[in-house]
C-alpha positions as CSV (number, residue, x, y, z in Angstrom):
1,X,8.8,14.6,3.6
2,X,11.3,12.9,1.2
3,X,11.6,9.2,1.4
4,X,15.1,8.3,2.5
5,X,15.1,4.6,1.6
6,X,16.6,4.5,-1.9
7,X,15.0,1.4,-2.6
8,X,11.3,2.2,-1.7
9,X,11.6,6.0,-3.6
10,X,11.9,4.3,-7.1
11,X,10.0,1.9,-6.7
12,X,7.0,1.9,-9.2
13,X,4.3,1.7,-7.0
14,X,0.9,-0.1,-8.4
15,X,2.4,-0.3,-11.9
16,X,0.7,-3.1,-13.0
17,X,-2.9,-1.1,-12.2
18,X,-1.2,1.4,-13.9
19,X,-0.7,-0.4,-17.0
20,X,-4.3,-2.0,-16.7
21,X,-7.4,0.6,-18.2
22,X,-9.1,-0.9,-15.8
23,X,-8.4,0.7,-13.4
24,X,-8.7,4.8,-13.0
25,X,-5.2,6.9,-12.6
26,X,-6.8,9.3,-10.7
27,X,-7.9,6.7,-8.2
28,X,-4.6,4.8,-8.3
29,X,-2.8,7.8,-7.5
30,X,-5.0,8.6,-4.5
31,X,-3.6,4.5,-3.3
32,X,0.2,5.4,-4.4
33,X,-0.3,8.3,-1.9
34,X,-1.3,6.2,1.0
35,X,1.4,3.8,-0.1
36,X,4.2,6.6,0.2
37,X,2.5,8.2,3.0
38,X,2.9,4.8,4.9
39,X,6.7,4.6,4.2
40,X,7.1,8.1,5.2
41,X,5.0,7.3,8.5
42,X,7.7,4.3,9.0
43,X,10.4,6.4,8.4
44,X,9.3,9.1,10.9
45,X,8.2,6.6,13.6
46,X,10.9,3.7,13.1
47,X,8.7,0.7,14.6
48,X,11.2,-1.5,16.2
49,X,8.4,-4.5,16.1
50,X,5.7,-6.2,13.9
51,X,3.6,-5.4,16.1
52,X,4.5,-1.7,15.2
53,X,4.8,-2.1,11.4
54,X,1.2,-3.7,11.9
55,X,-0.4,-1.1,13.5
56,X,0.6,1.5,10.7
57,X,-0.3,-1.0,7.8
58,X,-3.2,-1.3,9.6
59,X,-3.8,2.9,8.7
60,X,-2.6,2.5,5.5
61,X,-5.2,-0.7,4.6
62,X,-8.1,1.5,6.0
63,X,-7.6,4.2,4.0
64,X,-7.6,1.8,0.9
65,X,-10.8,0.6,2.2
66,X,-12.0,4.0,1.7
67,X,-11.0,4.2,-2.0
68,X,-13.0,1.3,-3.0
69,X,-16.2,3.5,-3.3
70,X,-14.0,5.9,-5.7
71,X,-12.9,2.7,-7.5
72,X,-16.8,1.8,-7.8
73,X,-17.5,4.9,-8.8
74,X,-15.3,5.1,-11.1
75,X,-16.6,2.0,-13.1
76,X,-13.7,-0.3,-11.7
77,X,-13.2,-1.9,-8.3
78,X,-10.7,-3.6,-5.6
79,X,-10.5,-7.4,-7.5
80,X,-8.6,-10.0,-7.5
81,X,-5.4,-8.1,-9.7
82,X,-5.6,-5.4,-7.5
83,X,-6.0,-7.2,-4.1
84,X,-2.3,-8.8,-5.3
85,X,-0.6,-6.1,-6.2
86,X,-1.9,-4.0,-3.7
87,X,-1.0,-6.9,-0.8
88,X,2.4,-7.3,-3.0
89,X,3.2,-3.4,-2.6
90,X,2.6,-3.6,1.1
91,X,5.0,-6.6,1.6
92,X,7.6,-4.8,-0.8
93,X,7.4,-1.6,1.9
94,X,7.9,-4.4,5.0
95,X,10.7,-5.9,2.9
96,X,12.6,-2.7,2.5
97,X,12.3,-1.5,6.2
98,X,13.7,-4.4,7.2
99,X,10.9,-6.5,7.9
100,X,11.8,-9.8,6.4
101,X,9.3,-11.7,8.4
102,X,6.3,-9.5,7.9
103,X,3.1,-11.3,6.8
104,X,1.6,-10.1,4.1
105,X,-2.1,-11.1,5.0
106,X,-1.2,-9.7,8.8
107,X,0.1,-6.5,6.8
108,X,-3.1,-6.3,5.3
109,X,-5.5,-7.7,8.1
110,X,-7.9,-4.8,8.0
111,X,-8.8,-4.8,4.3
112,X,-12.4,-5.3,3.2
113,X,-11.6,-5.9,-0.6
């Protein structure tokens, strides 16, 4: 599925990680996926609520949980720099669907990095 939202569909997800050696492009492409994955999710499903949006983020920060072993593995790991950006791509996604008062520790409640 095709992202509609203009907005979201250029936007450079994780580019700072990107940009970083750090961090593994293989791995960081497996967390732009969930990213786009969760804006196609909102697109399909249109939560009319926080309480919806949350419940999706939720998915979404789980499966990022689940990539910290591959960041480990990889010699790198979930930090500080990557905790931000990754916290700052979620809120960007809220923003753009029209979730202006999403908070971005309640958009990224489930997180164990």
């Amino acid at each position: 599925m095709a992202i509609a939202n203009r907005q979201v569909a250029e936007y450079p997800f994780l580019l700072a990680l990107y940009e970083d050696d750090y961090f593994p492009d293989q791995v960081l492409d497996r967390g732009r996926a969930v990213l786009v994955r969760l804006c196609e999710r909102i697109e399909a499903e249109r939560p009319t609520d926080l309480a919806a949006l949350y419940r999706l983020t939720e998915g979404a920060t789980e499966e990022f949980n689940a990539l910290e072993a591959e960041f480990e593995a990889a010699g790198s790991e979930i930090e500080t720099v990557a905790r931000e950006e990754i916290g700052e791509a979620f809120w960007f996604i809220a923003q753009a669907y029209g979730f202006e008062d999403a908070d971005v520790e309640e958009l990224i409640a489930a997180r164990e990095w």
